[in-house]
C-alpha positions as CSV (number, residue, x, y, z in Angstrom):
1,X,30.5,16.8,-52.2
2,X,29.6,13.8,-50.6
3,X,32.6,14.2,-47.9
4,X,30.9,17.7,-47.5
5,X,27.7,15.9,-46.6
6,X,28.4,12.9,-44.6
7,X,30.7,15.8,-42.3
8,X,27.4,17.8,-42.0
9,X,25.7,14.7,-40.7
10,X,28.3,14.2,-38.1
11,X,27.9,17.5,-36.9
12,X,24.5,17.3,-36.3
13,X,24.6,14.0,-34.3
14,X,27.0,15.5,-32.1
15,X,25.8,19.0,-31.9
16,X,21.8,18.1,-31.1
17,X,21.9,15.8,-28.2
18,X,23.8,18.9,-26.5
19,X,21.3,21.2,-28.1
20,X,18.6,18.8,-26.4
21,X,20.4,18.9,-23.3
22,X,20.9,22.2,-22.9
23,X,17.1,23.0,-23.9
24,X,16.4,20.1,-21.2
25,X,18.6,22.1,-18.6
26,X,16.8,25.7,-19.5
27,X,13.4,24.2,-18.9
28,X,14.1,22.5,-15.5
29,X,15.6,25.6,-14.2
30,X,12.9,27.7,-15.3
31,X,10.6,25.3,-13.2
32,X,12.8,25.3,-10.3
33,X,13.2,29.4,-10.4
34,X,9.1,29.7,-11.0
35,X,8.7,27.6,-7.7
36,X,10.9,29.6,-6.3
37,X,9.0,32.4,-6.5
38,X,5.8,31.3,-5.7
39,X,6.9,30.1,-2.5
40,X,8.1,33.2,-1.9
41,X,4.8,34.6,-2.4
42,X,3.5,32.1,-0.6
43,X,5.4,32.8,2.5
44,X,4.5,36.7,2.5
45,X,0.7,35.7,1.7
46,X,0.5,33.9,5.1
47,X,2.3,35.6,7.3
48,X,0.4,38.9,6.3
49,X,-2.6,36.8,6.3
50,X,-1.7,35.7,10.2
51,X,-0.9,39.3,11.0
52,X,-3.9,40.7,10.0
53,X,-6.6,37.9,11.0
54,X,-4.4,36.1,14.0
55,X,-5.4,33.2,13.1
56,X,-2.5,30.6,12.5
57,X,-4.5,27.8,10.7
58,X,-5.6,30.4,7.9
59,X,-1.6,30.4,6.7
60,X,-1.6,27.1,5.6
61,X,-4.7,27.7,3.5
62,X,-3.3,30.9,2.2
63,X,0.2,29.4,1.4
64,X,-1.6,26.5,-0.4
65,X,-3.9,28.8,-2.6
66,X,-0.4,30.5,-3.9
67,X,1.5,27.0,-4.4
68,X,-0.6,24.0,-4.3
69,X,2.0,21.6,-2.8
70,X,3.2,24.1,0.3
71,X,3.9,22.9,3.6
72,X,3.7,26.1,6.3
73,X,4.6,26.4,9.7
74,X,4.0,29.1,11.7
75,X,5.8,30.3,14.9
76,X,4.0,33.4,16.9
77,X,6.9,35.3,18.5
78,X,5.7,38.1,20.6
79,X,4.0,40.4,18.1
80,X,6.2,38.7,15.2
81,X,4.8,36.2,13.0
82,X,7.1,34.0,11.5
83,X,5.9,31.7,8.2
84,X,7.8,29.3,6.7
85,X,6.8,27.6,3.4
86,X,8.5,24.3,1.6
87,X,7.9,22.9,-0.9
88,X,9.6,20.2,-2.9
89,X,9.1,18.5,-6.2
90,X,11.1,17.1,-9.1
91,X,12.0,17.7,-12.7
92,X,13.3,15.5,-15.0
93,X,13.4,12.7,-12.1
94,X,15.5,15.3,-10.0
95,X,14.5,16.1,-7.0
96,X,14.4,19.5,-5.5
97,X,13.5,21.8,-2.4
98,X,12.3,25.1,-1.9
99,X,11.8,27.1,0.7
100,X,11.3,30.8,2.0
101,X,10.4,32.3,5.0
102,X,8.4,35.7,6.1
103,X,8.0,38.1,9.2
104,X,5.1,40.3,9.8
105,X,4.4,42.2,12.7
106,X,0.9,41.7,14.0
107,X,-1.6,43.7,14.3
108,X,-3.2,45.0,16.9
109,X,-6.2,44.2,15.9
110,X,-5.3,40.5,15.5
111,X,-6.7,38.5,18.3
112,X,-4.8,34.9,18.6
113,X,-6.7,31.8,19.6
């Protein structure tokens, strides 16, 4: 019985750091997807946002009401508006990126400065 015991305890001090670890990886790459996401949302928020209004600066403050941390840039091409959102952050000490981009026609209605 106590071989039976002092094998149970060795399995557990091996098994549970990967347990940890694999927990550990589950929860960063939820993070990382979640950002994902929102900066997707991001990215079609402002460029609708731009189509509809025109008005370029309002994508930034769009983008930032979805995903606190977005960076936007904005390219009017024609009657295209292009938005592109980043952002960037870290888990666990790792650093990551994330970015998307959107296209909206603009309206006609939309007047640009």
């Amino acid at each position: 019985m106590r071989t039976e015991a002092g094998a149970v305890a060795l399995e557990t001090v091996l098994v549970l750091p990967l347990v940890v670890l694999l927990v550990g990886a589950v929860l960063a790459t939820t993070t990382v997807v979640a950002d994902h996401v929102a900066v997707v949302r991001a990215a079609r928020a402002a460029a609708r946002t731009v189509a509809l209004t025109g008005e370029v600066a309002a994508a930034s403050y769009v983008a930032r009401g979805v995903h606190p941390g977005a960076v936007t840039s904005v390219a009017v091409r024609g009657s295209v508006v292009h938005v592109e959102v980043v952002v960037s952050g870290a888990v666990a000490g790792v650093p990551y990126t994330v970015d998307a981009s959107a296209v909206a026609p603009l309206e006609p209605a939309a007047v640009l400065p």
